[in-house]
Each structure stands twice: as structure tokens, then as C-alpha cells.
N, C-alpha and C positions, 0 to 999 in steps of 0.2 A: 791265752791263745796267742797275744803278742811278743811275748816275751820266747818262747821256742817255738817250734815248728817243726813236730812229730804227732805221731796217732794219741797221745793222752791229751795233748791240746784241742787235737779236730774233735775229740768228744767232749769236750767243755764247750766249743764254738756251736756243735747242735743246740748242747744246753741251751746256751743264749741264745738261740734262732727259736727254741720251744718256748721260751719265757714269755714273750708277748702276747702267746695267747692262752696262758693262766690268768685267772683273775684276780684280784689283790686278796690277800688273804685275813680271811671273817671266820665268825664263827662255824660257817655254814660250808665254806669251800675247803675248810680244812680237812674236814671231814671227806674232801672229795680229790677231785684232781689236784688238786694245786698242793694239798697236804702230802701227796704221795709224790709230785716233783723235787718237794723240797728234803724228803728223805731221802728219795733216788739220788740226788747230788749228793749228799751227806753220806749216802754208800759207796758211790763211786768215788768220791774224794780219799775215803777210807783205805776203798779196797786200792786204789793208786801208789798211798803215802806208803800201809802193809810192803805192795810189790819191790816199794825202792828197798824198803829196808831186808826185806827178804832174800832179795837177791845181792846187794850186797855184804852181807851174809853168808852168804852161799860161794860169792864169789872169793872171800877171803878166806876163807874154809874150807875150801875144798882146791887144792890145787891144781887138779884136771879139767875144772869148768874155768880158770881162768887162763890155763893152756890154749882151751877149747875156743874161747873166744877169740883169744889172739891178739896182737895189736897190730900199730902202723896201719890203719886203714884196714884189717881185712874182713873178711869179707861177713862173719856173723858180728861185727863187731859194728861195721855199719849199718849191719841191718837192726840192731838193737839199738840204734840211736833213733833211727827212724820208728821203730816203736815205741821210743822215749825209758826204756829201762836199760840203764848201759852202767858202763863201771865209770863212777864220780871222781874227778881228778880231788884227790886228798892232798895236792901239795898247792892248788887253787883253790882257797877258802870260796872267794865272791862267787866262783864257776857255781860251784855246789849251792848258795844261797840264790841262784840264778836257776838251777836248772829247779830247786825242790820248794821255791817261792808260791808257784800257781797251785797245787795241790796243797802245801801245808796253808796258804792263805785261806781257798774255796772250802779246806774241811772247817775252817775256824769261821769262818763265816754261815756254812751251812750249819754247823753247828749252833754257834746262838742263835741262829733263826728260828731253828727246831726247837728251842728250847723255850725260847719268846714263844713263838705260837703255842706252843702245849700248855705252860702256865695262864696264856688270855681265852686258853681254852675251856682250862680248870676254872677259872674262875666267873667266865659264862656261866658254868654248870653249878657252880658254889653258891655265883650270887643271891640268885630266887629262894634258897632253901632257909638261910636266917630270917630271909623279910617275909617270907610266907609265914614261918616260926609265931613273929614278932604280930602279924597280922593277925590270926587264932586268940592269941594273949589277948588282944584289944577287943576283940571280939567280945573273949568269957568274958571281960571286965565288964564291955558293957552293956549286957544282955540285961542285968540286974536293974538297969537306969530308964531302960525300955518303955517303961510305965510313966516314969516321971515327963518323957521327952517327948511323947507322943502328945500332950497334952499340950506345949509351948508350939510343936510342928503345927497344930489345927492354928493357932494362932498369927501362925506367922504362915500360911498356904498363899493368903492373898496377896500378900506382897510376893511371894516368888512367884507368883501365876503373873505377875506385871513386868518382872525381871528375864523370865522364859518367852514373854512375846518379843522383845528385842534381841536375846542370846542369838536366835539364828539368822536372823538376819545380818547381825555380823559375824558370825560366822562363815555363813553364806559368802559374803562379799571373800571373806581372807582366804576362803578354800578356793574362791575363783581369783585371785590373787597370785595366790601360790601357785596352779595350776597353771597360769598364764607365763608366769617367770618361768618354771619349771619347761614349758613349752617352749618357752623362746629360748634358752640357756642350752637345752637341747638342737633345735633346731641351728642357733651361732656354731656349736662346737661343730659339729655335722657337718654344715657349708664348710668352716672353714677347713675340716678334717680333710674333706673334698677336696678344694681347694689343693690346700697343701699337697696331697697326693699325688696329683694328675701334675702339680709341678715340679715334684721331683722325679715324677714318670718320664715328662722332659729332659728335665737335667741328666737322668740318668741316662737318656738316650743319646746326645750330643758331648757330654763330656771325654768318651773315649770311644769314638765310632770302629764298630765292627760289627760281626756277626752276631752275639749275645747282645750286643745293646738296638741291634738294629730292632730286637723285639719291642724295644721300650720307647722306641721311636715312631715306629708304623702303630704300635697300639695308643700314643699319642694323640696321634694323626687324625685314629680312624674314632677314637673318642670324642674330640671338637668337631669333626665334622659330622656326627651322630646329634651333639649336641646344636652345631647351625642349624642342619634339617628338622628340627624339631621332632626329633623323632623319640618313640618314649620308652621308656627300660624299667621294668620292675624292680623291685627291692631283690628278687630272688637273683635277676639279672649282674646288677649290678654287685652284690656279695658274690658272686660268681666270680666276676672279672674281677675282684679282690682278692679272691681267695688263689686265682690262675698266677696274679702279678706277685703274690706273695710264694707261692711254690718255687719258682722260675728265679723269682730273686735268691733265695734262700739257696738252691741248686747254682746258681752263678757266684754265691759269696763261696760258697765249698771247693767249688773249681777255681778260683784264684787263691785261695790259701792252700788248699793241696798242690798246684805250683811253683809255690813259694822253696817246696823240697827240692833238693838236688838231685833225687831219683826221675821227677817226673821233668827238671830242666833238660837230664840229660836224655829222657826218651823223645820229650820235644822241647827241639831248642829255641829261645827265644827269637834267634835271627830270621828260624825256618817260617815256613808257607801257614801252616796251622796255627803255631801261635800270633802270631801278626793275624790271620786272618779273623780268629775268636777273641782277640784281646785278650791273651796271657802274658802279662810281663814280669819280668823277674822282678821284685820291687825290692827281693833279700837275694843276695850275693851268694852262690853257697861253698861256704866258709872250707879251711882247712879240716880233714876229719880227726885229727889229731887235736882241736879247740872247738871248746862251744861257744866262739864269739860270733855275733850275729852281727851281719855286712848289710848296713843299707846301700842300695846301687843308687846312687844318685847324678847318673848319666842321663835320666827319665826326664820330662817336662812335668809343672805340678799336674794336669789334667791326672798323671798316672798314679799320681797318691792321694786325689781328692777323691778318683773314681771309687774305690772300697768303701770310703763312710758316706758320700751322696746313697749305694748301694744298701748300705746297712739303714740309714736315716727313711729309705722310701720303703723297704720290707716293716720297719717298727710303726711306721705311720698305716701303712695300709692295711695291719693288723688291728689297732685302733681304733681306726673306720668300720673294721666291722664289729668290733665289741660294739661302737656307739650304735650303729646301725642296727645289731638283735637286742637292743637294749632299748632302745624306742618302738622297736617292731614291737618284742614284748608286753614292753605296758601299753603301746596302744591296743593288743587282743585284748589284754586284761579288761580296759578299759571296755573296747566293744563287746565283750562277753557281759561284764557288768552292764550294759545300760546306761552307763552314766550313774552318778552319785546324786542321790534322791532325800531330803532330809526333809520329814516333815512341820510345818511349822504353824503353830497355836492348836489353837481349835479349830480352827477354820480348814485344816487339812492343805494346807498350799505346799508347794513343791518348788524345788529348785535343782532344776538339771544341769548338769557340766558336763557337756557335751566334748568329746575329745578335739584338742585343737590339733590336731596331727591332719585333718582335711583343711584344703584348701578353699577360700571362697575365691569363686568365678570372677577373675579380671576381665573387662569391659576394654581394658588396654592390650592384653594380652591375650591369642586367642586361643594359646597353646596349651595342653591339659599337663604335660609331662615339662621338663628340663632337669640338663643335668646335675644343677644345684637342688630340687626339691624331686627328687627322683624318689617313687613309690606312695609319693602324697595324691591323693584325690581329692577333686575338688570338688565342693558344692554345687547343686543346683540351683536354679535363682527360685524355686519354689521352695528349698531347703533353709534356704538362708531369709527368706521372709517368713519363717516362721520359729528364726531365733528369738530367746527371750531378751527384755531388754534391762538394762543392769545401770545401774550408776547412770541413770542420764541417757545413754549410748549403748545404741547397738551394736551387734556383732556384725552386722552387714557394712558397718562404716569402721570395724578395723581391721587390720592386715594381719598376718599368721601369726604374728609375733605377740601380738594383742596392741597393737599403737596404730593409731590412722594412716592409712596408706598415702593418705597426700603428704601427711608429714615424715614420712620415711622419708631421708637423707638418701639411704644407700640406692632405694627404688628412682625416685629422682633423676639423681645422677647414672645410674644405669638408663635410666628411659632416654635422658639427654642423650647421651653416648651413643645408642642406637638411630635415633633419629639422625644424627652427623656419620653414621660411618660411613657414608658413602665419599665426606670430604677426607673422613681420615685414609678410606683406602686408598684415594687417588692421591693426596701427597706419598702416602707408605710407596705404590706404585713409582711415583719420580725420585724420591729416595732413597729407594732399592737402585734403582737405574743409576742414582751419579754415585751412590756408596760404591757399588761392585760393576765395574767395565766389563762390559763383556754386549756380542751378539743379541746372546738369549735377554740380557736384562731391558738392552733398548727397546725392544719390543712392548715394555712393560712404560717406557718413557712414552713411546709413540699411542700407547693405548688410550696412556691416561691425557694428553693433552688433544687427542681426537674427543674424547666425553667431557674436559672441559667447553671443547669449544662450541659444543652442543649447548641449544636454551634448555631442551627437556634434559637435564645431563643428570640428576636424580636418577629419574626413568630408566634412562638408558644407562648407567649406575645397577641398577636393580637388576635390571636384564642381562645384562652381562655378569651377574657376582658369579655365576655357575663356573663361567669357565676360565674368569679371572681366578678363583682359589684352585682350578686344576691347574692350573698352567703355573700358578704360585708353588704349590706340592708335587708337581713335576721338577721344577728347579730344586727346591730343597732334598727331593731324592736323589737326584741326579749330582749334587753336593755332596749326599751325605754317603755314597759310595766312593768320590774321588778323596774324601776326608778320611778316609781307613792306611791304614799303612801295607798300603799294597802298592806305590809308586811304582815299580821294578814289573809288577805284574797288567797294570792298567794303561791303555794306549795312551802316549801322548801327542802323536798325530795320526790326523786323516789326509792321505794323501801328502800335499806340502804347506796346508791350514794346520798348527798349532790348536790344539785341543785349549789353551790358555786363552784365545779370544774368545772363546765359547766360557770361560769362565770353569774349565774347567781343571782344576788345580789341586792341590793340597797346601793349605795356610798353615802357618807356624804356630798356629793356635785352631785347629777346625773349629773345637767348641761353642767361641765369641763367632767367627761366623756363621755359624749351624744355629747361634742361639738369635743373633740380631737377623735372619731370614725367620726364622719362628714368628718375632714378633710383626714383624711386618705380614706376616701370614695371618696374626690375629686380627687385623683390618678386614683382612678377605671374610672372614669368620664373622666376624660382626654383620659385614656386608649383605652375607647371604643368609645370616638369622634373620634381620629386619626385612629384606625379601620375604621371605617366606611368610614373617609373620603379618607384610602389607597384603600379600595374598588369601591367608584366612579371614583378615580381616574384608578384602573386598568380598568373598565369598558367602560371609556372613551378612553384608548388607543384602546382597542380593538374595539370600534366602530368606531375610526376613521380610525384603521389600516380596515376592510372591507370598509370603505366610499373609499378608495382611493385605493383596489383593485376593486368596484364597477366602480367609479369613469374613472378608466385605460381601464376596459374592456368596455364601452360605447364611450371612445373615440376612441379607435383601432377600433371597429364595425362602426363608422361614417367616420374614415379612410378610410376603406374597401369599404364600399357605396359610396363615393365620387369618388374611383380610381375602376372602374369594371374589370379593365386589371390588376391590382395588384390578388385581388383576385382568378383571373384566371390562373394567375402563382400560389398563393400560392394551388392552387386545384388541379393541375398536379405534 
């Protein structure tokens, strides 16, 4: 798809935009979707390479079709270039291993693929039927022997009766082992999957502000600040908004490389109102139509050539996430359909349950059920979790999801520090916003925070203000992130005979670095009003506990009373 830019490339370019969400190929998916992508490409490569030679062919042979076409530019002569089957200069060798490179490559490629897969296919199917063979043989042989072995078996019963009470117990242990690793291995990729996503959600919003990206910017936004509020998002939810940011992407990579053509530069041109407004840049020059040499424009800033693979990098990732995502969804049904894995052990009939770790146990620090890192986990009850078994020493009540003690989690730690301080980290982010970028609106931001220093309750008052301190933070960054589009010619630059420039409003020679270093200073505010929030569940909680257990006092004195009728008759006199 790099190397030209006509319709046989934009159908290799869907190819790759289909590919991430086939799954690696096994015995099992060949047989299914993914077996039938990789012939599809293997056809189309086919039916591609067929068309070149065909119509070359046709065209040297028949001398009315190459009448017909014409040269110098006209007019079907362009348009079959834009289709990608056109007449190959034969006196430029490289042109030709240029233009017929991507199809003869992708057939030779699909091809061994198809080939590889079919033979690991064969031989899935091949494997079982010798050793089944070979298993029968051993069998007849020794059925004959049957008599003699039975007799050494009663001999030796009581020693494996002594060897069988220890098997499952460790067993036991290694299958909760496994399960544990397994659990956290999942759980890491997951976060960091996350993670990763929601930051190149970012990047791809600020790197080349406009119209298409302003999507990836407000849906940013409106994600952290879903995840301050504590507010909770199912698995169904959130593979949703996966599944939206990967459409939108995939539809935004298509509309930049079909501009790349000199048909749609010249319907919309890159200087006009539309393309600056949706970020369509020409990033390919479009060439003479008499050569198929491809013109990098390199008048652009890099922002303009990073933005397509930031673009392609957050569509591959967010596909990802949600393979990981119905993959753990998965085996956790399995697992809850199962029950749990039950082995019985001795005689004594004892049990050992592995309970899925995909729930969460109830943090004491935390009082929030949902976040956007463990999004679709439920957590334990405290009646739940005191009646986990206990294993090696330790219960599950004293370890973390991962399977390792939550006090000694690092990453928990330092997250918990982190929120406890952000109230300092917002109030410096606040004064270094202010001396980083002059302007009006930021002093405001200077004057706020050195008023809540100069407060004693300055936490408190910290906390109470995070609400309007992050709207007044994400009012500025939008109010950036529209003067950061290249609409300069179209957007005021004054009010009256006040300069829109004190106000900070401007366009930088780089928006992105400014777009990205307001972001981070945004994530202070974000912290801010997380730990708000969560000092507020957590007062809510004492205070409901504190009546449960004046509730609690006075039902039990009243059953006191009712039990002793002569107490109460004393305390009436």
C-alpha cells in the first residue's frame, strides 16, 4: 500500500486493517475465519497479478485497445492508473518491478502461508492415527501378561495408597500456582493493554489537531474524567468503546490514504477550507502522469508523517484489547459455569476449590467497586472472602488480585502515595502552567493556587475546589485545541483592540508539545478529583457504619430486655 497509491493497494490496506482481528492460526481457526482470510488474500493476490498480465496482453495485441487508451495524460489512461491496471513502461525496468512488487510479493507470501498451514494441518489430523496404531499393539501384547501382573499390583497397592495421599496435594498447590500466574499474566497484559490505548487515544488527538482527531481528543477527556469520578463501566461497555475507536480509526486511516491520490487533491485541495479543516494533507506530491515516480512533499512539519502510524499503532492496539478482554471474559464463564476445579483427595473425601481470581477482594483503602484499570472485575464481600480456604500458610483475604500481598505491592504503594499528594502535585501543575504559558486565562490559575496555599486547611480546600479546578483546566485545553487546527485565516485574532494572543490564544509551531504538556498538567487535576471523591466514600462509609452499630446496640439491649422481664421492670420504677 506504500509503495503506489491506486484501488489494488486500498484493498491490501483493508486486508491489514482485517488482520488484527483474526486470531493466530491453530488447528482450530483454520478451519474457520482466519483460514478463509488467508485464502482470500491468496485470491486476490491471484486474481491481481492474472489482471496485470491480461491486460497487458490485450493491450499489445490488440491495437485498438491501445488506441483506445491513449497516452499523454488522457483521460482513460488516467483513470486506469487510478485503478492500478495501466500500460507498464517497458523501456523502465525498475518502474515495472515498482509497480508489480506488492502483488507478486503478497501472492508469494500468502502462498507459503497457505501452504504452511495446510501441511500443520495434515499433520494435527495424521498425528493420533500411528500412536493410536502403536497403542492397540501394546494393548494385544499385553493382555497375555495380565495374570502374572495382577498378582505383583496387590503387592505393591500399599505403597501407592501412601504415594496417592501426597499426589494431590501437590498437585493442588501447582494447579493453584498456575492459576495464580495465569491470573496475574492476564490481568498485567490487560492494564497495560489499557494503558497503552487510552495513550495513544491521546497522542492521536493532539498530534494533528482538527476535525477527525478532535474525536480522539474529547473521547480522551471524557474517559479520565469517567475514570476521576469513579464511575463504573462494564466489560460489555467498555469493548464497546473499543470496538467504536477502532471503526473511526480504521475509516480515518482510509480517508488519508485515498487523499494521497491526485483525483481527490484535485476535488479538494489541500490549501482549501475542508481539507485543513479534517486534516487531509497531501503527504505524496501527485506526480507527473506520464511516470510512476512517487513525490514525497516534504514542506509538512513531522507532526504530518507521524500522524498515520500514531493512527495505525492505536487501531492494532485497541484490537488487542479486546481479543485480551473476550479472552479472559471467556475463561472466566467457563470457569463460573464449572464451579471451580474440585479434586478429591484420600479417603477422607477432602476438596480443594480454585475459585476464579478474576473477583476482586474488597479494599478497606479503596472504596470504589469499578476503575478504569480493573474495569468489569467484581469484588468480594467481606463475608466472601472469610470463607476463602487457606493455602500455604496464607489466606486469600491477605493477598492482592495478582496473588501477592497487597502491602507489598510496589505499584499499589506508590499509586496510593501519589494520590494522597495530589493535591501538592496540582497546585504546583497549576503555578507551572501559569509561568510556562503567559496569558490572562492562565494567571488565574497562578492566583488560585497561591490563595490555597495560603490557606492552613489548604488540602480541604484542595479537595473542594478539584471540581472546578479540572473544568477550568479542560476549558483551556479546548479552547487550545481549536486555535491549534490550521484554520488561522478563518479564527478571530481579535476582540475589539485586545489581541486574542494575551488570552493565550494562538497557534504554536508545534501545537502537539503544547496540547500534550496541558494534558499532563490536567492529569494533576484528575488525580485531584479521584482522591476527592474517594475521601468522600470513604467518609460516607464511616458514618454509615458508625449508625449500623448504634443500630446494631440498640436491638440488642431491646432483646436483652425481652429476654429478662424483671430487668426491665426494675429499670421502669
Amino acid at each position: 500500500s506504500v509503495f503506489r497509491y491506486n484501488a489494488l493497494s486500498l484493498v491490501y490496506l483493508l486486508y491489514l486493517l482485517l488482520l488484527p482481528w483474526f486470531q493466530w492460526p491453530n488447528k482450530h481457526t483454520l478451519r474457520g475465519h482466519t483460514g478463509r482470510y488467508i485464502k482470500a488474500l491468496f485470491s486476490t493476490s491471484l486474481i491481481f497479478l492474472l489482471a496485470h498480465v491480461t491486460f497487458q496482453i490485450c493491450l499489445y495485441t490488440i491495437p485498438s485497445l491501445d488506441d483506445a487508451l491513449g497516452h499523454n495524460c488522457s483521460t482513460w489512461e488516467t483513470l486506469s492508473r487510478h485503478v492500478g491496471v495501466s500500460r507498464l513502461p517497458l523501456e523502465d525496468p525498475w518502474s515495472m518491478v515498482w509497480l508489480l512488487t506488492p502483488d507478486l510479493g503478497i501472492f508469494i507470501i500468502s502462498l507459503i502461508t497457505l501452504i504452511l498451514c495446510s501441511r500443520l494441518l495434515k499433520k494435527r489430523e495424521e498425528g493420533p492415527i500411528p500412536h493410536m496404531s502403536t497403542l492397540l499393539q501394546e494393548e494385544d501384547e499385553t493382555e497375555d501378561d495380565d495374570d502374572d501382573v495382577e498378582e505383583e499390583d496387590e503387592g505393591m497397592l500399599s505403597c501407592s495408597e501412601t504415594e496417592d495421599e501426597e499426589s494431590p496435594s501437590s498437585s493442588s498447590g501447582a494447579a493453584q500456582l498456575a492459576a495464580r500466574l495465569r491470573a496475574t499474566a492476564q490481568r498485567f497484559l490487560r492494564n497495560m493493554g489499557r494503558i497503552l490505548a487510552i495513550t495513544l487515544l491521546a497522542l492521536a488527538g493532539i498530534t494533528l489537531p482538527s476535525a477527525f482527531s478532535a474525536f480522539y481528543f474529547i473521547l480522551f477527556i471524557g474517559v479520565c474524567t469517567w475514570w476521576a469520578c469513579h464511575f463504573p463501566i462494564s466489560h460489555l461497555g467498555f469493548n464497546a468503546l473499543c470496538v467504536m475507536v477502532a471503526f473511526f480509526t480504521g475509516g480515518h486511516l482510509v480517508c488519508l490514504y485515498l487523499y494521497q491520490s491526485s483525483f481527490a487533491q484535485d476535488m479538494f485541495s489541500p490549501v482549501g477550507l475542508w481539507a485543513r479543516l479534517f486534516g487531509l494533507k497531501d503527504i505524496i506530491k501527485p506526480g507527473n502522469c506520464s511516470s510512476f515516480d512517487i513525490t514525497l512533499n516534504t514542506q509538512h512539519d513531522w507532526p504530518v508523517y507521524v500522524n498515520p502510524g500514531i493512527l495505525l499503532l492505536l487501531y492494532i492496539s485497541v484490537t488487542i484489547v479486546l481479543k485480551i478482554n473476550s479472552y479472559s471474559l471467556g475463561h472466566t464463564d467457563k470457569t463460573d459455569e464449572g464451579g471451580g476445579v474440585k479434586t478429591a483427595q484420600g479417603e477422607a473425601g477432602e476438596e480443594v476449590e480454585l475459585k476464579p481470581w478474576e473477583a476482586r477482594r474488597h479494599s478497606n483503602e479503596d472504596d470504589t467497586t469499578q476503575t478504569l484499570l480493573t474495569v468489569g472485575e467484581s469484588p468480594l464481600s467481606e463475608s466472601q472472602i472469610s470463607k476463602e480456604p487457606v493455602t500455604n500458610g496464607s489466606s486469600q483475604h491477605d493477598m492482592g488480585p495478582s496473588g501477592e500481598a497487597s502491602a507489598d505491592n510496589p505499584l499499589r504503594l506508590v499509586g496510593h502515595m501519589i494520590l494522597q499528594q495530589s493535591y501538592i502535585c496540582a497546585l504546583i501543575a497549576m503555578m507551572v502552567w501559569s509561568i510556562t504559558y503567559h496569558s490572562w486565562l492562565t494567571f488565574v490559575l497562578l492566583l488560585w493556587s497561591c490563595v490555597i496555599w495560603m490557606l492552613r486547611a489548604r488540602q480541604r480546600c484542595a479537595t473542594l475546589c478539584s471540581p472546578f479546578i479540572l473544568l477550568y483546566g479542560l476549558a483551556l485545553c479546548c479552547l487550545q485545541y481549536v486555535w491549534a487546527m490550521d484554520l488561522e485565516t478563518e479564527l478571530p485574532q481579535h476582540i475589539g483592540t485586545m489581541s486574542l494572543h494575551q488570552l493565550g490564544l494562538d497557534r504554536a509551531q508545534y501545537p502537539c508539545l503544547r496540547l500534550g504538556a496541558m494534558l499532563l498538567f490536567t492529569l494533576t487535576f484528575w488525580l485531584l478529583l479521584r482522591q476527592s471523591v474517594k475521601d468522600m466514600f470513604s467518609r460516607k462509609k464511616r458514618m454509615t457504619a458508625a449508625l449500623q452499630e448504634v443500630t446494631t446496640g440498640g436491638e440488642q439491649e431491646h432483646q436483652d430486655l425481652k429476654g429478662h422481664p424483671d430487668m426491665c421492670l426494675e429499670q421502669e420504677c
